[in-house]
C-alpha positions as CSV (number, residue, x, y, z in Angstrom):
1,X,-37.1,-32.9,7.7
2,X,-35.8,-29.8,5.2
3,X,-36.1,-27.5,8.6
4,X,-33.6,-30.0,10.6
5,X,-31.1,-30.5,7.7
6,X,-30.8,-26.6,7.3
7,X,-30.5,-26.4,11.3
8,X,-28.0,-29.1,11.1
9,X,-26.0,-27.3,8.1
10,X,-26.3,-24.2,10.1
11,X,-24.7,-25.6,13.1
12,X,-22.4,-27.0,11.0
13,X,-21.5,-23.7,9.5
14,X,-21.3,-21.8,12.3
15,X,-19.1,-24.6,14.5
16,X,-16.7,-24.6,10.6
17,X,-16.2,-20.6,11.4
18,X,-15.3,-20.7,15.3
19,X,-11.6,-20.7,15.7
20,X,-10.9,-19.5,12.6
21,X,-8.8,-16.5,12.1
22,X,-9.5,-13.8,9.9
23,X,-8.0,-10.6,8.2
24,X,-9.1,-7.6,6.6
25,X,-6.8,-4.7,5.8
26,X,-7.6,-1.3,4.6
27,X,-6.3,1.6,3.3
28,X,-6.0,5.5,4.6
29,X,-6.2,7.8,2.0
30,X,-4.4,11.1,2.6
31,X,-5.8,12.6,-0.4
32,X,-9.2,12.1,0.8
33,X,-8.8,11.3,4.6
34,X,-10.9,8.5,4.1
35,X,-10.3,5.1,4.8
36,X,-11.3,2.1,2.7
37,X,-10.8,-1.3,2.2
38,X,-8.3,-3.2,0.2
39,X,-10.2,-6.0,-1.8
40,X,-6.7,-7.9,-3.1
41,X,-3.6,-8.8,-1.0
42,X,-1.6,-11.8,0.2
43,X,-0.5,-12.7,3.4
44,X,2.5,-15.1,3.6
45,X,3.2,-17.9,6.3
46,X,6.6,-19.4,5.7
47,X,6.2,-21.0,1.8
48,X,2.3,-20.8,2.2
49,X,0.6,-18.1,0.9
50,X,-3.2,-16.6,1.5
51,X,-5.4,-14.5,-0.3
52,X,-8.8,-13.3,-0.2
53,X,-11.2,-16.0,-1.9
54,X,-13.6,-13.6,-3.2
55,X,-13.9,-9.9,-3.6
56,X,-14.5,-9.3,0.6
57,X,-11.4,-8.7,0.9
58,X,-11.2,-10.7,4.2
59,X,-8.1,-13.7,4.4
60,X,-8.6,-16.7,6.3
61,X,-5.6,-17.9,7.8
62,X,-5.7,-21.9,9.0
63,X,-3.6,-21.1,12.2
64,X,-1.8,-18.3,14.3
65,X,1.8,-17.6,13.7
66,X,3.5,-14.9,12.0
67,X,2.1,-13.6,8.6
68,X,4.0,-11.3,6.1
69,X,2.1,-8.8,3.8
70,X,3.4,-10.3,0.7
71,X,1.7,-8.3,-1.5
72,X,-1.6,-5.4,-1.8
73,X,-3.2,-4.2,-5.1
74,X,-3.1,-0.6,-4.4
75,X,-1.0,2.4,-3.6
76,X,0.7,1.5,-1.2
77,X,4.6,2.0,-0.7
78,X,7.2,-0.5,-0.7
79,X,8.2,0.4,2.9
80,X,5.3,-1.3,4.0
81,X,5.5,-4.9,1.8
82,X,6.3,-7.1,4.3
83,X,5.2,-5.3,7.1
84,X,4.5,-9.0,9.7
85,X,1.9,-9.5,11.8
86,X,2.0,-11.6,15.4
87,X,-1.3,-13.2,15.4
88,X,-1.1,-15.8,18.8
89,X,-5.1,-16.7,18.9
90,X,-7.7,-17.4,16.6
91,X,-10.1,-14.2,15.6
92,X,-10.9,-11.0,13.1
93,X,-7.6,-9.1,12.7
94,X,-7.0,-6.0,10.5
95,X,-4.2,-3.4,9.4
96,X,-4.9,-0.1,8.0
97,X,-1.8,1.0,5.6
98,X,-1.3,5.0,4.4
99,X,-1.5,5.1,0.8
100,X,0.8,6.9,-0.9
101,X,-0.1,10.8,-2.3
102,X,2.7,11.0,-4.7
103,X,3.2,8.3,-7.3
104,X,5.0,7.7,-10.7
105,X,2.1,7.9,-13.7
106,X,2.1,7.3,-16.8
107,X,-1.1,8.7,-18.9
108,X,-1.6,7.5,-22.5
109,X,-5.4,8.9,-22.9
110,X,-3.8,12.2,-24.5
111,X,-2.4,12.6,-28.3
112,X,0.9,12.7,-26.6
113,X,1.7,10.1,-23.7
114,X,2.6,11.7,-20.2
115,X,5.0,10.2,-18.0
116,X,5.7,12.2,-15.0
117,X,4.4,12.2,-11.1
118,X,0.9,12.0,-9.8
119,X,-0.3,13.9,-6.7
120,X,-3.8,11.9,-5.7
121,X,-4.4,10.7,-9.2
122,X,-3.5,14.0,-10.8
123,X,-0.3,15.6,-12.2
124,X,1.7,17.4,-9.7
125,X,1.5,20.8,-9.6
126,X,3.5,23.2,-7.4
127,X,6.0,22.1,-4.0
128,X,4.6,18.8,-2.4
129,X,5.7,16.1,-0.2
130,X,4.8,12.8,0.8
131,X,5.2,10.9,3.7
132,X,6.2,7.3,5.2
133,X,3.6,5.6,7.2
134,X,5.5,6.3,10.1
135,X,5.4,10.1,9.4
136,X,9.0,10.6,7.8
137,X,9.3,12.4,4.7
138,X,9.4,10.0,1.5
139,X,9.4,12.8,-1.6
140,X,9.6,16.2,-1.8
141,X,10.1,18.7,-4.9
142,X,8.5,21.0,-7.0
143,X,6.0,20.1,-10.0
144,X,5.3,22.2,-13.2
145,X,2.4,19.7,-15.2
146,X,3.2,17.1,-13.2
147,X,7.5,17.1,-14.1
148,X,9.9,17.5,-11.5
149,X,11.6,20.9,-11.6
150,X,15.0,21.8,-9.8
151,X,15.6,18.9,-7.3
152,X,13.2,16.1,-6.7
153,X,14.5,14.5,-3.0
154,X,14.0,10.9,-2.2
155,X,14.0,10.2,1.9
156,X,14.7,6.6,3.4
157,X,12.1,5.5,5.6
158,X,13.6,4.7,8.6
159,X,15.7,7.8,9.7
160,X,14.8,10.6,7.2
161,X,17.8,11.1,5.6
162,X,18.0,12.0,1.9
163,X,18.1,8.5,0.2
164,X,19.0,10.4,-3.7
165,X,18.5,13.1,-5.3
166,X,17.2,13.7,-8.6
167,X,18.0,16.4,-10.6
168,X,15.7,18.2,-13.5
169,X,15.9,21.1,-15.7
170,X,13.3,23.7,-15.8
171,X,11.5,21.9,-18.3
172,X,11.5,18.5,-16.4
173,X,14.4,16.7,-18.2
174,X,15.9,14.4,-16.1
175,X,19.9,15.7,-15.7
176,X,21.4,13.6,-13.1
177,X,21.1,11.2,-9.8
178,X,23.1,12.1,-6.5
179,X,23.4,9.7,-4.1
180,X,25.1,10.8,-0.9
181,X,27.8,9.5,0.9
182,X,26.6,7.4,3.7
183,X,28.5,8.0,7.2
């Protein structure tokens, strides 16, 4: 009797999982080159939202449609929030996002609190730039101890072109902001 009532609840299961649709997304790394899942982010369908239930990091959606990354606990950049996502039948679905390499950090560990920009979880040191998933520059500028030095450029994501530009002494003071005239 206990081996057909598990059978049953198996079938059960197992007819309870077919049709569903699922999604997983993950995460390059170009500090590393490795990619990894992303355990926490929300997908949005109209006014619903969906999140992972449990620390899989997989979404079940209840239907196809069009689903909007709403949000994703990690590094990734703003350009990529609300990337959408044409699902049109029921199955496993995934993403994989670029993380970003250089990121605003604050660091209170120390006697006296840093506050400058991180290159892959360290301060900045010496010229770098990062990139746009889509391979357009996002940041470039050179890093003394992890403070801008000379100009710090900020890129837009969709055609390259310098977005602002920040402006530091040689002891990475902030001066000014430039914003260029658009044509």
């Amino acid at each position: 009797m206990i081996r057909q009532f598990l059978i049953f609840i198996a079938f059960l299961t197992s007819f309870a999982c077919f049709g569903q649709t699922k999604f997983k997304l993950f995460a390059y790394s170009p500090c590393s080159n490795e990619v990894r899942e992303i355990k926490y982010f929300g997908l949005k369908k109209g006014n619903e939202s969906f999140n992972a239930i449990d620390t899989s990091g997989v979404v079940i959606l209840k239907d196809t449609g069009v689903y909007v990354l709403s949000y994703a606990l990690d590094k990734v950049g703003d350009s990529q929030l609300g990337e959408k996502y044409y699902l049109k039948s029921p199955g496993n679905f995934s993403d994989t996002l670029r993380l970003l390499k250089i990121t605003p950090c604050i660091e209170t560990s120390t006697r006296t609190a840093f506050s400058g920009y991180c290159c892959c979880d360290k301060k900045c040191e010496g010229r770098q730039i990062d990139y746009y998933e889509n391979g357009n520059k996002r940041i470039e500028g050179k890093f003394v101890g992890g403070k801008p030095v000379g100009k710090l450029i900020f890129y837009d994501p969709k055609g390259g072109s310098v977005r602002e530009v920040h402006k530091y002494n040689k002891k990475g003071r902030f001066k000014r902001k430039i914003v260029p005239h658009k044509k």
